[in-house]
Structures are given as structure tokens and as C-alpha cells.
N, C-alpha and C positions, 0 to 999 in steps of 0.2 A: 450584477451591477444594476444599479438603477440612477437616476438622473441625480440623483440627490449625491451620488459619489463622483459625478465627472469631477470639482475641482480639486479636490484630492488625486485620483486621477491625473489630472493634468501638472500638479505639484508632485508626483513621482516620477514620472515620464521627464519634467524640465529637470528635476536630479539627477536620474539613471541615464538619459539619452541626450545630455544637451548637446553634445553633434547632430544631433537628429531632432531636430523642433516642427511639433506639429500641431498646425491652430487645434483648439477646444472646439472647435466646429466639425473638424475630423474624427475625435470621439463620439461628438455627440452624433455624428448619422451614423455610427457604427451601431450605437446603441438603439436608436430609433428604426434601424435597418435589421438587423438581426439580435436582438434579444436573450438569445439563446447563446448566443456565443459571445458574448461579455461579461467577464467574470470580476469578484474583490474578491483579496482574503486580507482580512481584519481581524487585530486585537484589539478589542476594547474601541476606540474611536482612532484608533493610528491604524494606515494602509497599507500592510505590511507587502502586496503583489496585487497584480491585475493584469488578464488577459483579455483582450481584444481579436476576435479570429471570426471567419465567414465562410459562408461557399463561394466557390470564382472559377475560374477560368484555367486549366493547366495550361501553365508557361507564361503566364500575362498577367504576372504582380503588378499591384497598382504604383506608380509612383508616390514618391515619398511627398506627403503632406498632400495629397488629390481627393477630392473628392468622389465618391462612388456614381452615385446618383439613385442606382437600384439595384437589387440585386439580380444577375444573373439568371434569365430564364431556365437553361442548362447546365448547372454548375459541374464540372470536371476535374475538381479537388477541393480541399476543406484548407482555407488558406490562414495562415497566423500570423494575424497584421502585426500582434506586439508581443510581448510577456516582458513587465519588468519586476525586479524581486527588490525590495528593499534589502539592505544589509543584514535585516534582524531576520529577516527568512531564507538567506542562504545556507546552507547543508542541512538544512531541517529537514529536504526529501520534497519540499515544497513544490519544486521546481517540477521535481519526474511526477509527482500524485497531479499535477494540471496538467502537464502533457496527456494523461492517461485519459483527462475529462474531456479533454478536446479530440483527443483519439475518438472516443464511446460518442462525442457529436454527430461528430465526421459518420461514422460508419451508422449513426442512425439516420444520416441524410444518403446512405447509400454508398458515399464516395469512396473511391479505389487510392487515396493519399492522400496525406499530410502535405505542406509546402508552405516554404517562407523565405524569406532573405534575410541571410543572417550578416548582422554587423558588428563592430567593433571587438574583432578577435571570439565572438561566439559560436564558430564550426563547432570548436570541437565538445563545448555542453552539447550541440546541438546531434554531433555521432554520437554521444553517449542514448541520445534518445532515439535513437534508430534511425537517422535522416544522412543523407550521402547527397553529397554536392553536385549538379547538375552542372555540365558545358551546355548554355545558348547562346550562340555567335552573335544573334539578332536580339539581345537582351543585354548587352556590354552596356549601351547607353545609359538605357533606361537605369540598371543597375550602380551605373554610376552615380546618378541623384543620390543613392544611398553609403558612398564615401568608396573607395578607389578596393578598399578589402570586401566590399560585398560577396554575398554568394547565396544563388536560390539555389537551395537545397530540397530534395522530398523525401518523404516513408511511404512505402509502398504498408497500404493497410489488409489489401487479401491472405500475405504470409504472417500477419500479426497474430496473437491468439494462446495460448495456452496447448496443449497437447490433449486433443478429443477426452482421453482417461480422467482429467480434470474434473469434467463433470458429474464422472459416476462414484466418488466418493461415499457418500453418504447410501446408496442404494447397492453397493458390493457389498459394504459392513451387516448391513441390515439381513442381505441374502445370506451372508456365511457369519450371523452373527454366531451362531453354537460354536463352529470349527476356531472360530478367533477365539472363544474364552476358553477352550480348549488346548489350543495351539499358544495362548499366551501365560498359561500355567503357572503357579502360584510363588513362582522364587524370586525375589526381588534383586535382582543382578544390579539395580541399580541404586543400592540402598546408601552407598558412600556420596551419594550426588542428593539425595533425599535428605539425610543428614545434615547436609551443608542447610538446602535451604529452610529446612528449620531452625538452625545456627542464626538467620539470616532474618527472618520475620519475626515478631513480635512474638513471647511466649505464649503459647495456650492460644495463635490467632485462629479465626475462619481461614479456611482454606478454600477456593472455588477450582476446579480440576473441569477444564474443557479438553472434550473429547474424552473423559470418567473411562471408555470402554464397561469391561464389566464389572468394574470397581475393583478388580483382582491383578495385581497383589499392590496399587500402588492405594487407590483411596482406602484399604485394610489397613495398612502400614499406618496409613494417616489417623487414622479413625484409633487404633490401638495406641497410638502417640497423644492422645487427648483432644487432637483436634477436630472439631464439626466440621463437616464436608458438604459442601453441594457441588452436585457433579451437573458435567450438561454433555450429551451426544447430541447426535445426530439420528442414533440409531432405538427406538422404541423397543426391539427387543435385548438391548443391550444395560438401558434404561432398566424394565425388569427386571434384569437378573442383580442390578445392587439394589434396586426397592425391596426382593424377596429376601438379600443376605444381610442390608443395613437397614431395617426399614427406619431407624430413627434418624437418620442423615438426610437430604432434599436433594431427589433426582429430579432431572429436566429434560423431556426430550428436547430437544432443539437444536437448531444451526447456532455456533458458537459466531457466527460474522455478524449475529443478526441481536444477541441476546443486551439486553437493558433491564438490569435486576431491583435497580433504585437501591442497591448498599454497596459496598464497599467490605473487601478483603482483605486479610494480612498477610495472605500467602493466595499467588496462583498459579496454577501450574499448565502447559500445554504439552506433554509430557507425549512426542512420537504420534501429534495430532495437528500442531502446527504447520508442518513441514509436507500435509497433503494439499495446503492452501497455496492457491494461484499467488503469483508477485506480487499482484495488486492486492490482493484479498490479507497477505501477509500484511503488507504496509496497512492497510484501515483497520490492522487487529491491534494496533498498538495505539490508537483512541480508544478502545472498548478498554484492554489492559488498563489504562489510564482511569478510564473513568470505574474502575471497578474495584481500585487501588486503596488501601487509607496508608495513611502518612507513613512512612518505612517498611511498608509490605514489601513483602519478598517476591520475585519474579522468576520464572523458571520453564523454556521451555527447549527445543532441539532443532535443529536446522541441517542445511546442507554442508557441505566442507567449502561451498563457495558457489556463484550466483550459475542458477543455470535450473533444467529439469531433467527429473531419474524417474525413467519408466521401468518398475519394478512389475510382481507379479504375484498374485495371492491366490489361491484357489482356480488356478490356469485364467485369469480376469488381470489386463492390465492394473497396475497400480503405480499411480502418478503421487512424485515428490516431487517439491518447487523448495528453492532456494536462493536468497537475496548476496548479497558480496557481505564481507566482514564489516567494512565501514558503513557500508548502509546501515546495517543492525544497530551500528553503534550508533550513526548519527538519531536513526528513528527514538531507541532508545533514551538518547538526550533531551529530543525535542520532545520527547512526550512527558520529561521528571525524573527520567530512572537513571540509577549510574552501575556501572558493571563491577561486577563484583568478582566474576570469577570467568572465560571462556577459554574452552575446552577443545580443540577441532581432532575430531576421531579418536574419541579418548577409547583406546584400548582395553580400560580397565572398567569399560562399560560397554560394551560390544561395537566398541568403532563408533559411537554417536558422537555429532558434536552439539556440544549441551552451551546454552548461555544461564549464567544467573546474575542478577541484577536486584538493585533496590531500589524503592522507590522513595525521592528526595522528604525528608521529614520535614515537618510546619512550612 
């Protein structure tokens, strides 16, 4: 957020909150006060959401429409003065990817939780984010400024996190990259799901395959079906071994969260590569998908039977799977152009995966 967005700002806030009106003077020291924790998101020149949040004081929300004056010597929680969403960015996912940002604030100031006061019937968005209603007997009053259903709520942030295995993705594969292209052997079990999504994409498109493995047997399959392949790992010597089998195809070692190609595919697949990505890391893949897209490319990749994490086991080394809910997928999926084509949960006749395929919306 910068100064040049308060009155917009303040024309979302008098829409989404008018039980709750709070001078433009109240934005502006939030802004002028903490910087970092004032956020937009915008389309084009329209305000689609904006968050307002700081470090403060646990158990001592400020009243409604007060002044600060400064911030907190000692702050004892990362406190969420606002978030409101315009219409156009509800189930976009909008709503959890800011909470997430405000989280990664919080915890880089240190602070052991989240806290806010939630109004106008917002508890229960607010459990869906992790937060659980507080009783303070000595805070009835003050919480009443904020309408008769208020309720400070907090997330505790020390049990927040991912599952430790999370992180060692990319440097397991690398250690046992032989035993994986060995272990993942040449028979395409998955070849009626492959099928589809070339049904699906543009005839003869590029095809971009994150998380390639050792290009056996799915970017083979691809390659023998006419289409050029660029693959992208994680793992350098996995890399190798489709440069040594394909060398006319474009391998990439790299982190697929992080990859910006500057073109555009007609097919992409994250085929049993996906589903080792953290929640969050899941949801910002589907801007890369997006921007990596052309006009009715095909989409294809594998998830969990439903939101949650599976600590599996490779080569006696944890191995972490993450997994968003059905609706989320979908909604991400909308918001980012694509529309579903086909989902599958534990499809049988592919060893129990649950596979999505999707397309991406044309002109």
C-alpha cells in the first residue's frame, strides 16, 4: 500500500464495513506507522482487497476508529486491524494467500500469534484460517465499540509450518536420484490419463513437464507422440539422464516454484511432483501454470484425496505430500482461466492417484 491508494482504501472499507466507519486518518497512521503491514491487491486500476495489520500488544486491540500514536516498544502479537475483499475477489483463494502474508510478517517480527476482532458474522472465515475465539472478561467493553457479535480471536504461529520433510524435497531426489529411475521403470501405467490430455491441448502443442524426473517413461511417451518437451527438476542429476536419452528436447535444472520461461505452452503437466509442494507453494503454482499457458493449453497434474499432509517414505528418508481440499483446487483453478475438464479422486485404474485435468480458457 502506498499513500496514493488510501482513498480507494477508504471507498472499500465505507462499502464492505459501513457498520464500522473509520476516519481516513486511521488508515493513514497505519500506513505511516508500519509500512510493511499494509497491503492492495488490484486489477488494473480497481481495488479488489486491502489489508491493514501491525505489531501490538496481546489482549489490548485498539478500539474502533482510535488512534495508535506509535507503535509498541514490545509488541506480543501481530494484530489484523482490517482485511476487506471486494465481491470480485471472493473464492479466488485471495482471502487465505493474505492471511499467509501476514502470517510470514508476523513470524518475521518474531511474534508467537496472529489476533484480531472479528465482526459482522466473520468467526467462522476467520476458523477456516486457523484462529479460535478468545474469552476476555476485561475486554467485553471495549469489544463492544466493535458491535454486540464481536470476538478477539488468535492463531497461535509456533505450531504453524509444514512438516520438517517439506524441506528436503529436492536434495532426497538428488541423493537417490539412480534408485528413483530405476524404481520408476519404463511402463506407463498412466497412459489412459495421458491420452486424455493430449485429447485436451492443441494438436502437435509444446508440452513443459515440471518435476521431468528422468524423463522415463512419461516425457518418452511425449516425445514419441510428436510433441517437444521441456522438462524442469529440481534434480541436476536427473536433468542428465533425459539430456543423455533426449538430447533434442530442453532440460532445466531448477525449482519449478521459482521457473519464468518468457513463452508459453499447450500442454503442462506436474505429473506425482506437485503434490510434494507445501499448501502455500501449491496455491502460487497456479500463477506460474497461468502465466506459462497459451490460449486452451491443457493442464495436468495430481493431488491428495483432500486437504491435509502424507508422510510417506523413499529410500528409509521421510517423504512429504501436501494436499489442498477439492473446492480450493477448483476455485484456484478458475481464478487463475482454467476450467476442469475431467477429476478423478483415487482413480484405481491408475494406482490410486487423484489426477486433475483442466483447460485453459481460449482468447
Amino acid at each position: 500500500m502506498t499513500a496514493a491508494d488510501l482513498a480507494a482504501v477508504s471507498d472499500l472499507a465505507a462499502a464492505i464495513h459501513p457498520d464500522y466507519p473509520e476516519d481516513d486518518a486511521v488508515f493513514a497512521e497505519r500506513l505511516r506507522l508500519y509500512p510493511a503491514g499494509c497491503h492492495v491487491l488490484a486489477r488494473g486500476p480497481v481495488l479488489e482487497a486491502y489489508a491493514v495489520s501491525h505489531p501490538w500488544i496481546d489482549r489490548q486491540p485498539p478500539s474502533l476508529n482510535d488512534l495508535l500514536g506509535a507503535m509498541p516498544g514490545r509488541p506480543s502479537t501481530y494484530y489484523i486491524h482490517d482485511l476487506a475483499l471486494a465481491p470480485a475477489a471472493r473464492g479466488s483463494g485471495a482471502g487465505r494467500a493474505i492471511v499467509a502474508q501476514l502470517a510470514a510478517q508476523a513470524r518475521s517480527e518474531a511474534l508467537p500469534t496472529l489476533s484480531l476482532v472479528a465482526v459482522h458474522g466473520s468467526e467462522r472465515f476467520w476458523q477456516r484460517q486457523g484462529f479460535a475465539a478468545l474469552a476476555v472478561p476485561e475486554l467485553e467493553a471495549k469489544l463492544h465499540s466493535y458491535g454486540n457479535d464481536a470476538r478477539l480471536m488468535v492463531r497461535r504461529l509456533d505450531a504453524d509450518g509444514p512438516h520438517p520433510s517439506s524441506k528436503n524435497i529436492q536434495a532426497l531426489y538428488e541423493r537417490h536420484a539412480t534408485a528413483f529411475d530405476s524404481d520408476r521403470g519404463r511402463r506407463l501405467v498412466e497412459r489412459a490419463w495421458f491420452e486424455r490430455f493430449r485429447q485436451v491441448m492443441p494438436k502437435g502443442a509444446d508440452v513443459l513437464d515440471l518435476g521431468c524426473g528422468s524423463g522415463e517413461p512419461i516425457a518418452r511417451y511425449l516425445i514419441e507422440a510428436k510433441h517437444r518437451v521441456t522438462g524442469v527438476d529440481s534434480s541436476p542429476t536427473l536433468i542428465g539422464l533425459c539430456r543423455s536419452r533426449f538430447p533434442d528436447e530442453t532440460w532445466i535444472a531448477a525449482d519449478m516454484r521459482a521457473i519464468s520461461l518468457a513463452r508459453r505452452f499447450g500442454g503442462i503437466v506436474a505429473w506425482n511432483s506437485f503434490f510434494h509442494l507445501t499448501p502455500d507453494d501449491q496455491r502460487a503454482m497456479f500463477a506460474i501454470f497461468r502465466d506459462h499457458a497459451e490460449h486452451a493449453a491443457a493442464l495436468m497434474f495430481t493431488s491428495g484425496p483432500r486437504a491435509g499432509e502424507a508422510i510417506g517414505s523413499y529410500q528409509g528418508e521421510a517423504l512429504y505430500h501436501a494436499s489442498l481440499d477439492t473446492a480450493e483446487y477448483e476455485t484456484l483453478l478458475a481464478a487463475h482461466g482454467f476450467s476442469l475438464v475431467q477429476h478423478v479422486v483415487e482413480d484405481q485404474d491408475c494406482g490410486g492417484l487423484t489426477v486433475w485435468l483442466a483447460r485453459m480458457s481460449a482468447g
